[in-house]
C-alpha positions, 0 to 999 in steps of 0.5 A: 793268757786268757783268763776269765773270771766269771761272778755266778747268782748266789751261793757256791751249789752243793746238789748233784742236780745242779746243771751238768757243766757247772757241776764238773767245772766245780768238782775238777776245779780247786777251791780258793781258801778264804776267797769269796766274790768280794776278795776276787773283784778286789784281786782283779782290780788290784785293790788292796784290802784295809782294814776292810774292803775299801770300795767306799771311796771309789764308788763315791768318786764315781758318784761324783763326790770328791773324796779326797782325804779321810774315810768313806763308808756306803750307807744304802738305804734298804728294808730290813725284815724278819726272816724264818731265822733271822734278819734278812736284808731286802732291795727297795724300790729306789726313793725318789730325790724329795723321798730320799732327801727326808729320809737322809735327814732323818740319819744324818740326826742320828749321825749327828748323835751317835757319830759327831763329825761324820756326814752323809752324802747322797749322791744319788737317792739310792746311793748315800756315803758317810765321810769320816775324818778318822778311820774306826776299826770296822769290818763289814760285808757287801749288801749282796753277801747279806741279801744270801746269808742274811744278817746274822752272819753279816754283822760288823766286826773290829773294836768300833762295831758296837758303835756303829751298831747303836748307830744303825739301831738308831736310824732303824728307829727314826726310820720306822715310823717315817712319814716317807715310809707311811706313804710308800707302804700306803703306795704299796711299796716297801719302806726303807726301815734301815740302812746298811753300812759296808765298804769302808776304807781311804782313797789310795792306790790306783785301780786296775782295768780289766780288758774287758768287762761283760755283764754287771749294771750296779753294785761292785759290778759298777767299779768293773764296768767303769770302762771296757764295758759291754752287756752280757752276751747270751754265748760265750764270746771269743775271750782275750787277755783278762775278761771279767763278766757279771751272770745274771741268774738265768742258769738254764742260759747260763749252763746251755750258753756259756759252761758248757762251751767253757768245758771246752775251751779249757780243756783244749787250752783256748782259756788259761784260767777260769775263776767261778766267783760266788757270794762266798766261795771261789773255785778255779779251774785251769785246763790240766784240773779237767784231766785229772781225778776230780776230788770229793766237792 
């Protein structure tokens, strides 16, 4: 069967005047329960949630780093910044690696303080890992999730996470005034005041490749992409067993290019499936939900 899971730019639209494709695929499809873009990615590589998602160790073994045994969380370095409504989470300008090696020393003091026997790993300036020899009780939410709901929806959850708070606290404040950070705001580049903690869990079962992969440069999209890759093509292309694709947000594009002949294809069952993958929703459609009453969205 062809099946396509297609990860769209941002939150799950609500407003009719969204484009006209997108709008019928998502009220003939069916909504998943509880099935977001990160629980979607995870189905589709067959990685099987811990006690939170474990990308941690995987992104880091494709760092480079030798995970081996023990826990391993993601600790991305960011700027955090007041919001209309709450905190909101903001991508930086990557570090450079002498920027990035004084600021990491910078967490791994506090590391040292809050979280005895944990240690950072930068495997790349942008890209930095805890490794622990115990796994705490945490659950937490991919960056991305954050940088849409901000990060008073995203806060750590499990018995461990007011820890694990004290210890962000603290590198938000070794981070703050960093001279690091007095340089780059002095370049007129945003510092990086904060880091953000996600993906945590052991190195278990195998990961699932998909046939093929279009789309998707860093983030999660970088476990997909680690074979069968190819850049997002601007149509639809012929589409054959599993396909994951990453859309990058150009939605008049996206809409003319690719939903459009989407509706097509399934409708006459040339796709089998078709799952439309947000920050935090899933709807998928297959070909009989397009000759069906459409429920209310």
């Amino acid at each position: 069967m062809n099946d396509l899971t297609l990860f769209m730019p941002g939150l799950l639209p609500v407003a009719d005047a969204e484009p006209a494709a997108l709008m019928k695929l998502l009220q003939r499809g069916r909504r998943m329960d509880g099935a977001d873009a990160e629980s979607v990615l995870a189905d589709a590589l067959g990685l099987a949630r811990q006690q939170d998602w474990p990308w941690a160790p995987w992104l880091a073994q494709q760092d480079g780093l030798e995970t081996g045994e023990g826990y391993w969380l993601c600790c991305d370095p960011v700027r955090m910044g007041a919001g209309m409504n709450s905190l909101l989470l903001h991508r930086v300008q990557a570090p450079g690696t002498e920027e990035s090696s004084l600021l990491a020393a910078a967490v791994e003091e506090e590391l040292a303080l809050h979280w005895p026997g944990a240690r950072l790993h930068v495997a790349h300036p942008s890209r930095w890992y805890v490794r622990m020899e115990r796994a705490p009780d945490l659950v937490t939410q991919p960056p991305e999730r954050v940088f849409h709901l901000g990060v008073g929806a995203c806060l750590p959850g499990g018995r461990d996470a007011p820890r694990l708070m004290r210890l962000l606290n603290g590198v938000q404040v070794a981070l703050h005034d960093h001279p690091v950070n007095r340089q780059r705001e002095a370049s007129g580049v945003d510092p990086i005041n904060s880091v953000w903690f996600w993906g945590g869990g052991c190195l278990r079962e195998r990961l699932r490749s998909p046939n093929r992969v279009l789309g998707g440069e860093g983030g999660l999209a970088r476990l997909a992409a680690r074979a069968a890759h190819e850049p997002f093509p601007d149509a639809l292309p012929a589409l054959r067993g599993q396909v994951i694709a990453f859309a990058p947000p150009d939605w008049t594009s996206l809409e003319t290019n690719w939903l459009q002949p989407l509706l097509r294809r399934l409708r006459w069952g040339r796709v089998g499936r078709l799952r439309l993958a947000f920050v935090d929703a899933c709807v998928e459609v297959r070909p009989l939900d397009l000759w069906r009453i459409p429920p209310p969205l």
